[in-house]
N, C-alpha and C positions, 0 to 999 in steps of 0.2 A: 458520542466521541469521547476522548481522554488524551491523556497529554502522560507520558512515560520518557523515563532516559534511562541509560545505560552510561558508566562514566569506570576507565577501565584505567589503571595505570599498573606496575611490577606488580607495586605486591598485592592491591585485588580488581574486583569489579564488583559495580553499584548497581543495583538497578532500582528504579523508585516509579511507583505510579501513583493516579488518581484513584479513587473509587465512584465517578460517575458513569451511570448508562444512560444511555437515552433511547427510549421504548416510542415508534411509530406503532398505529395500526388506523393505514390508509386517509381514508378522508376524516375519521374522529379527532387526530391533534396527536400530540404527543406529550411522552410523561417522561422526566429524570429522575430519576433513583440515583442515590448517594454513598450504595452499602453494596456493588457488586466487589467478586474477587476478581482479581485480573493478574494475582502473581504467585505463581508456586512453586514448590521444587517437582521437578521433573523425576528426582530420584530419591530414596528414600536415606541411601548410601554413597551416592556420587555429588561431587559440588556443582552440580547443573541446575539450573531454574531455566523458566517457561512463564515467558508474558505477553499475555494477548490483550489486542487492540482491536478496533471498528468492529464487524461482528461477533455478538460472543455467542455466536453459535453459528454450527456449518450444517446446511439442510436441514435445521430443528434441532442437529444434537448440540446439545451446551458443552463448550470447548470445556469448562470443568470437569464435567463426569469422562470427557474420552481422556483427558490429563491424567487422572486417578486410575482409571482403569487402566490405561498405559504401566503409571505408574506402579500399581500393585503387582502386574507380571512382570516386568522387564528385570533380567539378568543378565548381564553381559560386563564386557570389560574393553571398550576401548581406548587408543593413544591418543585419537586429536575427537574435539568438541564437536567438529565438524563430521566425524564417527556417530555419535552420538545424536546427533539432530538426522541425521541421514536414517538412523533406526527409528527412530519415532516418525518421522515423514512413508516411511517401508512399514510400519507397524499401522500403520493409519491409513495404506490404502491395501494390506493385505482384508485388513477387519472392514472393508469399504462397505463389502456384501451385508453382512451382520450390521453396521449402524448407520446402511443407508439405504430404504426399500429400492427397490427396482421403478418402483411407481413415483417414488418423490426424486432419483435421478433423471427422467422422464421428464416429471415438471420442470424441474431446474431448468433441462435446456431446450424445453419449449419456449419459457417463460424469455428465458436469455435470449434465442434466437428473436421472438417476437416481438420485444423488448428491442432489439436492437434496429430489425426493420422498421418498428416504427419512431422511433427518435432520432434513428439518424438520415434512412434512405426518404421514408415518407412525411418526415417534417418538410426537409430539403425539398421537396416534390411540393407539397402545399404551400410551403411560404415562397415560392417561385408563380403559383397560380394566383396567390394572393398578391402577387408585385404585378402579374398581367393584366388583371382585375383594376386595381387600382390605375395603372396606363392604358389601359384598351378599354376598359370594360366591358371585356366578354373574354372569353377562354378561349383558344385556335389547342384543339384535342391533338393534334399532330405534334406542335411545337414542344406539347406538354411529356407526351410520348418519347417524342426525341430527347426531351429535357432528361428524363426520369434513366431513358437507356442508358447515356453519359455520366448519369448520376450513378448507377450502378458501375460501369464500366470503371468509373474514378475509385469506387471504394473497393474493388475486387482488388485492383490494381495496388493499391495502399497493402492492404491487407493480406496482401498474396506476398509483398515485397516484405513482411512482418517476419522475423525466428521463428520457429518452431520453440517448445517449453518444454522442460523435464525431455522425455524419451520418445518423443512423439514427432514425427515425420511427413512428411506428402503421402505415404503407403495407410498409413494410421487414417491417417482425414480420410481418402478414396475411400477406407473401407466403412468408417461410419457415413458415409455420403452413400455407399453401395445399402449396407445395411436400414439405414432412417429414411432410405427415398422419401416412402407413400406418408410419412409421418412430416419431414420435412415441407413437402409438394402441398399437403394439408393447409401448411401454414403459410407458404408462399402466394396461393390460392384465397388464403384469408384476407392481406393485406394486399395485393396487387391483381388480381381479376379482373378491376374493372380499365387497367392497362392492356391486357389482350398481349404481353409478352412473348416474343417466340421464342421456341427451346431452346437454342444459346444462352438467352437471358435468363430462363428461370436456372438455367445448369449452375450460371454465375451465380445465383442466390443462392441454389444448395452450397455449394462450394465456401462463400461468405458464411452461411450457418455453421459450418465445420470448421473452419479457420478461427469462428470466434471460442473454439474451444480449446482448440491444438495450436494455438500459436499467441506470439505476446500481446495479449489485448484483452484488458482487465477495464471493468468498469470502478464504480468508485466500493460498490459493495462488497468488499473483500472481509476477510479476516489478517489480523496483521500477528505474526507468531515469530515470539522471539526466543533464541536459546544461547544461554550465558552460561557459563563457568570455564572446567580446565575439563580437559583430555588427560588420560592418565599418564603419558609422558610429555604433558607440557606443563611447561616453568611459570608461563604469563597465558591469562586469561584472553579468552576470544568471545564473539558473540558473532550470530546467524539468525538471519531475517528472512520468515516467508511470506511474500502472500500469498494466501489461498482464497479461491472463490466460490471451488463449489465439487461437484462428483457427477461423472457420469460414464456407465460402461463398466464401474467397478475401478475408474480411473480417476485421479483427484488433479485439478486444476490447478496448479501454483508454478511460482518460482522463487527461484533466491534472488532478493533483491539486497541483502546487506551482508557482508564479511568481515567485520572489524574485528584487529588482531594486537598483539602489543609483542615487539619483536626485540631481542636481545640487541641488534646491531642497528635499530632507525628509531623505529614511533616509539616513547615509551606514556606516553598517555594521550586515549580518547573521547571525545562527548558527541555520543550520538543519542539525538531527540527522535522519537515517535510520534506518528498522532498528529496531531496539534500543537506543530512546531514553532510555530511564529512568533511567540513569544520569548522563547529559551534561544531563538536563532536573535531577535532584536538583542538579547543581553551578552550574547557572546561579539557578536561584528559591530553593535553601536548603531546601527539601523536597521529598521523594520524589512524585512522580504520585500513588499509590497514597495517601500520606497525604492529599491536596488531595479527591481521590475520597470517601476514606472519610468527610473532613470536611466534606464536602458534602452526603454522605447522610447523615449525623445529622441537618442544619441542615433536610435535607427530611422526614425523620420527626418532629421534635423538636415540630411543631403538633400532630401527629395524637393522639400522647403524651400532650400537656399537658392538650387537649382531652376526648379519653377516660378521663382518671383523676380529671378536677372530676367533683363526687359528682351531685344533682342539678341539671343545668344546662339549660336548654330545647337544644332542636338547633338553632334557629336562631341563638342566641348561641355556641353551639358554633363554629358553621360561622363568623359572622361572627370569632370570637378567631384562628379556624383562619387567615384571610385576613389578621388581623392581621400572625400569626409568620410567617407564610410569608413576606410583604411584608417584617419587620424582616429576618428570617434572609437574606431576598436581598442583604440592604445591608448585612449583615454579610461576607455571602460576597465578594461584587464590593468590599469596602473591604478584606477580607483580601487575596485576588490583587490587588489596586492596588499595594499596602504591599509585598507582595511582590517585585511587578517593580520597586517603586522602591528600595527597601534592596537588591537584589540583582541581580537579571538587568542594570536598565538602567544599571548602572557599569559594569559589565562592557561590555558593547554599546556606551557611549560610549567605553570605554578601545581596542575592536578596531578604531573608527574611527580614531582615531592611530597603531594599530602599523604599525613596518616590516613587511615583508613576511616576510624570518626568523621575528622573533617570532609572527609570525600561521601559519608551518608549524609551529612548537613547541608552539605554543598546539593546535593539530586534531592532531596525533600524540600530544600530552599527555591529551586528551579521549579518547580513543579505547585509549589505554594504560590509563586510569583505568574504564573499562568493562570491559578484558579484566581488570583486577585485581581486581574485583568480582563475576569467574566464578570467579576462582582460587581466592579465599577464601570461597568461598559452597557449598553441597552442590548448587547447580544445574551443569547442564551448562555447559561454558566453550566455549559457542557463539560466542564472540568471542575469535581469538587469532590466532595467530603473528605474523610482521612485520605492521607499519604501512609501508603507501605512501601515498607524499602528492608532489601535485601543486601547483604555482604556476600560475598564466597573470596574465600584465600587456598590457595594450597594447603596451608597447613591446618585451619579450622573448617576448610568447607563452608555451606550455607548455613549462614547465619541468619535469623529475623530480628531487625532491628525496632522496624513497627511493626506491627500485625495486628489487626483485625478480626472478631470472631463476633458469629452471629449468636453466638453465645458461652458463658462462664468457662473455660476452662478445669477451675477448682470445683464447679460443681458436676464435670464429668470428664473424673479420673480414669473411664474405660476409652475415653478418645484416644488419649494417649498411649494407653495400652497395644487398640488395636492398630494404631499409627506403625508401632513397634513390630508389633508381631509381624514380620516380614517373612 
């Protein structure tokens, strides 16, 4: 994991990151490393940078080398940021073929589909055997059956009600569901056989394998890509957020999940956290996530509570007190986060609107410092750590590096720089 911001006001935008990875392989454990890149420019000549987060790599290729590569052809000239992320996202899934076999998009979404049957449809199906076990103990195969069809029918149902992502339609799914039959059927066949499903039901499963591809539903394994600076005719900086998951069909998986902008007549400055927020969100509102959470869900049990422990009261004045608290408790919650952002967050945000540009790099390497010190002193893993790199871009200087990191000398290799150049 890693912990990144973005902090934009007129005259620039910041960006700052960690240099922690954290490397799994399966049941051996895992190792962090302190010395990844996660921040570059995107252009050699334009004020846009590129920062990735959660995986640094998509299907095996390391988001650095397809960055570089991007960046060593790309020539163009466009007005808005959001131009510009749009060519690199089109450059990335024209080159799909070339930096992703046929055979390793294949696995992906076996992996995914298989992946997802069984943690979400076939868990739900065992830990329901394992509660009848535990009351009965014995298993009634009917009940189990019945159980498992509803289970299915429940997550079609979800998932079918889901967007579609990027370009992708009901006609797009039908035709990888047309196309993947006998490979999908393979897998449905792995995990549910010993159910005796009839064809309706497995149809719903293909259909679920294809939905988890074409439509909004990401697991945690993403890549997180972000692209900052100006457009050639804009005045204030913007930044653009993808995740992306994965490739299949020559087709890349993502969507835009961020668009933060700095606009001449509203916002003129923003702080938006990556990653491993909960830190940098505790310092900006004055309390942690996790407590905002917690105290939200009292405020949503707190009717049920009241309701159920009046001795005897009819149910329908139950239900009506219940609609009462729920209604106060909402006006309590949305006056609590009001109070919030105004004692806290929104000083802050009006103060990063007036800083110079220095203080706006000290401020995003101070945030980001204050995260790693919060794995230091905590028994959690310090999945945020080594050097902080942070970047500038202005209209009138472009990208600047304020830190930077190198896994070696500069002064003792003056053709870096050269071929950096030679563009």
């Amino acid at each position: 994991m890693t912990a990144q911001i973005g902090i934009l006001n007129k005259r620039a935008i910041v960006l700052a990151t960690d240099s922690a990875v954290t490397i799994q392989n399966g049941q051996s454990g895992k190792k962090i490393y302190n010395s990844v890149n996660k921040l570059f420019a995107l252009s050699k000549i334009k004020p846009i940078a590129v920062m990735i987060y959660g995986n640094a790599e998509l299907l095996g290729a390391p988001w650095e080398t397809m960055i570089k590569v991007y960046r060593k052809q790309f020539k163009g000239d466009y007005k808005k940021l959001d131009d510009y992320a749009n060519n690199f996202m089109k450059w990335l899934e024209e080159e799909a073929k070339r930096l992703f076999s046929s055979k390793i998009q294949q696995q992906y979404f076996q992996s995914s589909v298989g992946s997802f049957y069984h943690s979400v449809i076939l868990s739900a199906i065992k830990k329901e055997m394992q509660k009848m076990l535990d009351d009965k103990g014995t298993i009634d195969e009917k009940v189990i059956v019945k159980f498992s069809k509803d289970k299915i029918n429940e997550i079609h149902k979800v998932l079918k009600s889901k967007n579609f992502i990027n370009n992708f339609d009901q006609k797009y799914s039908d035709y990888l569901i047309k196309k993947h039959e006998k490979d999908i059927n393979k897998i449905v066949d792995e995990f549910f056989s010993k159910l005796s499903l009839s064809t309706p039901f497995k149809k719903k499963l293909r259909e679920i394998a294809c939905y988890l591809f074409t439509k909004d539903i990401f697991s945690g394994h993403y890549s997180g890509v972000v692209i900052a600076g100006f457009g050639d005719d804009e005045l204030y900086p913007s930044l653009v957020e993808f995740q992306i998951e994965g490739v299949f069909e020559n087709r890349i998986k993502y969507k835009r999940e961020n668009v933060r902008d700095i606009q001449c007549d509203g916002c003129t400055a923003r702080i938006v956290p990556f990653a491993q927020d909960d830190v940098i969100h505790n310092f900006l509102l004055g309390i942690h996530p996790a407590n905002i959470e917690y105290f939200d869900e009292i405020l949503k049990k707190y009717p049920s509570t009241i309701a159920d422990n009046i001795g005897k009261f009819p149910k329908k004045k139950k239900d009506a007190l219940k609609k009462k608290i729920e209604k106060k408790n909402k006006e309590i919650f949305d006056k609590f986060l009001a109070e919030t952002h105004k004692q806290f967050s929104d000083p802050i945000i009006s103060m990063v609107g007036l800083m110079p540009i220095t203080e706006m790099c000290d401020f995003a390497e101070s945030l980001i410092n204050l995260t790693s010190l919060r794995k230091k002193v905590t028994m959690q893993d310090e999945t945020v750590g080594g050097e902080t790199e942070v970047i500038s871009i202005t209209k009138g200087e472009g990208l600047i590096w304020i830190k930077r990191k190198h896994y070696f000398d500069p002064k003792l290799n003056p053709g870096f720089v050269n071929n950096y150049l030679n563009i």
